[in-house]
C-alpha positions as CSV (number, residue, x, y, z in Angstrom):
1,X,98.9,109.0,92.0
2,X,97.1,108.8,88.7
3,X,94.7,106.1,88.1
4,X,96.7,104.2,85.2
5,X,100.0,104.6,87.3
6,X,97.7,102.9,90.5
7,X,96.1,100.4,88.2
8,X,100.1,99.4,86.7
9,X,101.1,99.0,90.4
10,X,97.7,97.0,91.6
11,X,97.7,94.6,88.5
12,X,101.6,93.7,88.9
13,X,100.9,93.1,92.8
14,X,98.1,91.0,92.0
15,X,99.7,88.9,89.4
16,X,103.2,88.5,91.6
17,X,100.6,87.5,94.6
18,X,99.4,84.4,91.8
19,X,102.3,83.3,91.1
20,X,103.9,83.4,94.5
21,X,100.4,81.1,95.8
22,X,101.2,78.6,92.7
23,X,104.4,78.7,93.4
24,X,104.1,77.4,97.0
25,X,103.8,74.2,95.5
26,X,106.1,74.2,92.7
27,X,106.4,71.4,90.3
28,X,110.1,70.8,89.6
29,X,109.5,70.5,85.7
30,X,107.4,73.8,84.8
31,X,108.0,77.5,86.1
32,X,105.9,79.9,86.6
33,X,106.4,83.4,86.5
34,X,105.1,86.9,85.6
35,X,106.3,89.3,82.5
36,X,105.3,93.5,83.0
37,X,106.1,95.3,79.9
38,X,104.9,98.9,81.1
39,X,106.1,100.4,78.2
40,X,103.5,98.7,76.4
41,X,100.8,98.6,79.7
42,X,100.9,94.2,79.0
43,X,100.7,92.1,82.4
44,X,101.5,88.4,82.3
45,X,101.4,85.6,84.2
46,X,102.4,82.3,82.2
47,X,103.9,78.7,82.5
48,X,106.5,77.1,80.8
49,X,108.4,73.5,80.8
50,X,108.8,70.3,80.1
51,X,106.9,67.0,81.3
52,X,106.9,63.2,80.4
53,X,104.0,64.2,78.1
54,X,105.6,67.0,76.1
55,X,106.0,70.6,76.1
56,X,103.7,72.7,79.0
57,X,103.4,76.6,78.0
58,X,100.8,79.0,78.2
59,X,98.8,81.8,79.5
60,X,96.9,82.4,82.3
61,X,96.8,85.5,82.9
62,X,97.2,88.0,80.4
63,X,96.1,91.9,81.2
64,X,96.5,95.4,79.0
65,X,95.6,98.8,80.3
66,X,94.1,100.8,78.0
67,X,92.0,103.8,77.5
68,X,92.3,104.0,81.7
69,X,90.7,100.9,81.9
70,X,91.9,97.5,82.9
71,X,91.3,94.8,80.2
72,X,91.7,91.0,81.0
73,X,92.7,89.4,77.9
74,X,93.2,86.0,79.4
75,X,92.5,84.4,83.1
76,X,92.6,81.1,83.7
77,X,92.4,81.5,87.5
78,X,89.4,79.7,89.6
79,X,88.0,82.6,91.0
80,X,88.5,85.5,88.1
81,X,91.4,87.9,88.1
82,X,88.5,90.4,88.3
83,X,87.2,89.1,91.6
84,X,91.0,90.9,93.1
85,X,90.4,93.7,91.0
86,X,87.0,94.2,92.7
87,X,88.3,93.6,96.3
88,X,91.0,96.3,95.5
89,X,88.2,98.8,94.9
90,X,88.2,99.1,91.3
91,X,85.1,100.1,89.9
92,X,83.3,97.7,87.3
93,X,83.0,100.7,84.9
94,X,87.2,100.4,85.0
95,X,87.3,96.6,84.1
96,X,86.7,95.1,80.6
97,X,86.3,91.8,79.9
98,X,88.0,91.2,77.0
99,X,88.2,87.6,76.4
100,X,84.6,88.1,75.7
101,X,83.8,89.5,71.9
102,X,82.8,92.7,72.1
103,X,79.0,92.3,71.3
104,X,78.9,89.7,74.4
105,X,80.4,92.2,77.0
106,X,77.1,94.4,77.4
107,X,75.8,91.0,79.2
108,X,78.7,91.2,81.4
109,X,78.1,93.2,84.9
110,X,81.3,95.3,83.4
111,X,82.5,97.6,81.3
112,X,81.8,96.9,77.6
113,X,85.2,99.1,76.3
């Protein structure tokens, strides 16, 4: 198996495995689900609903591969998306940091691009 085809498979595992643990608990009034677009290499996990205080939507994970790398474009997860990533043995020089500009990523412990 090539590396982008294993890194496609890993990322949707992981994201499915975050929103099955959210999900455990599920509040009535907001989904939460993932999206894979592997046309396109974009991974997302997102909510979405309504509440007594108004419309709940957003992002909290979002993740591209590209250039075979994987780059988190979003995480709002406790822990870091890239903590899995690491405990699935993929190597630091193979995860990017994107939410970070790019100047800031050389102070990161991975890759800058």
């Amino acid at each position: 198996m090539d590396r982008v085809t294993k890194y496609r498979t890993l990322v949707k595992d992981t994201l499915q495995r975050h929103a099955d643990l959210i999900n455990r608990y599920p509040r009535p009034e907001i989904e939460t689900d993932v999206a894979f677009d592997e046309q396109r290499d974009n991974y997302f996990l997102f909510k979405v609903g309504w509440t007594d205080r108004g419309r709940v939507r957003g992002i909290i994970i979002h993740i591209r591969l590209r250039y075979n790398k994987i780059y988190i474009e979003e995480d709002w997860t406790e822990d870091g998306i890239a903590t899995d990533l690491l405990q699935a043995r993929v190597p630091r020089e193979d995860i990017v940091l994107a939410f970070h500009p790019p100047e800031m990523r050389q102070h990161t412990e991975f890759a800058v691009a």
